[in-house]
N, C-alpha and C positions, 0 to 999 in steps of 0.2 A: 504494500500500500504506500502511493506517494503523498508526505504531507505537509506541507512546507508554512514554515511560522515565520514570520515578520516582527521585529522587537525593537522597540525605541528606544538606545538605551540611557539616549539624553533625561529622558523621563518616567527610564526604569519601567517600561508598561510593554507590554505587548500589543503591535497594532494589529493584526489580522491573521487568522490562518485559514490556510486552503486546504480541504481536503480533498483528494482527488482521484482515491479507488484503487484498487490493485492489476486495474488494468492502464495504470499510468506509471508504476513502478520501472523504474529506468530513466524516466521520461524526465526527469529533472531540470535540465536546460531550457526545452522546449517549452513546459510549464511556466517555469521563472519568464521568458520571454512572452508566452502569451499574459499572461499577467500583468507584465508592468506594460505593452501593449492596451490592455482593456481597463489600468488603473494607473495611469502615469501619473496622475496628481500625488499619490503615496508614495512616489519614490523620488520626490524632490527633495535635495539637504539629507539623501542618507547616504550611508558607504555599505554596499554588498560586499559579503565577505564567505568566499567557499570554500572548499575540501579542493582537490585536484579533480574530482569527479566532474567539476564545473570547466572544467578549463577546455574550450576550445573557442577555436578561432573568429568563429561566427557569435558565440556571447560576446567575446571581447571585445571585439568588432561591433556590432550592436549594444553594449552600453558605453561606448566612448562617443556611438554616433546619438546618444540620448539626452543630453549625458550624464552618465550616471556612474557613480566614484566605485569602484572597487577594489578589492584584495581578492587574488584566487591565488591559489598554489597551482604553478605549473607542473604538467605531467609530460616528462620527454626531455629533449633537450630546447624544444620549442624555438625551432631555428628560422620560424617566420619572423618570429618578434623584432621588431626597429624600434627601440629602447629610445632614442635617441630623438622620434618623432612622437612619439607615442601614436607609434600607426602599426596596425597589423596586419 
């Protein structure tokens, strides 16, 4: 089962969770994307912050085109990354 919680920790609350059924288990990215997609007001002044499971090219790429701040641990040696631009 995918279930993905949202937490503000400026104000110490939890803003929203999404449950999403066990037929979205995996699906973690795509979620995350459609979501701030259909709720981009809630994801103004925050920092996402994921596991390496999040890390590919098309999220990264999609919240800098957002823009929306984050931390993911990369998985690979992730030899697209241009560090320098912060372009992926």
């Amino acid at each position: 089962m995918l279930n993905m919680g949202y937490f503000d920790i400026t104000n110490d609350i939890p803003v929203f969770i999404d449950i999403h059924g066990a037929e979205n288990r995996n699906k973690g990215v795509s979620t995350l994307m459609d979501t701030i997609k259909k709720h981009p007001e809630r994801f103004k002044n925050v920092i996402l912050i994921g596991d390496r499971c999040y890390f590919t090219y098309k999220l990264t790429t999609f919240l800098i085109e957002h823009p929306i701040r984050f931390v993911i641990s990369v998985r690979g040696n992730a030899t697209k990354l241009d560090l320098s631009n912060n372009i992926i």
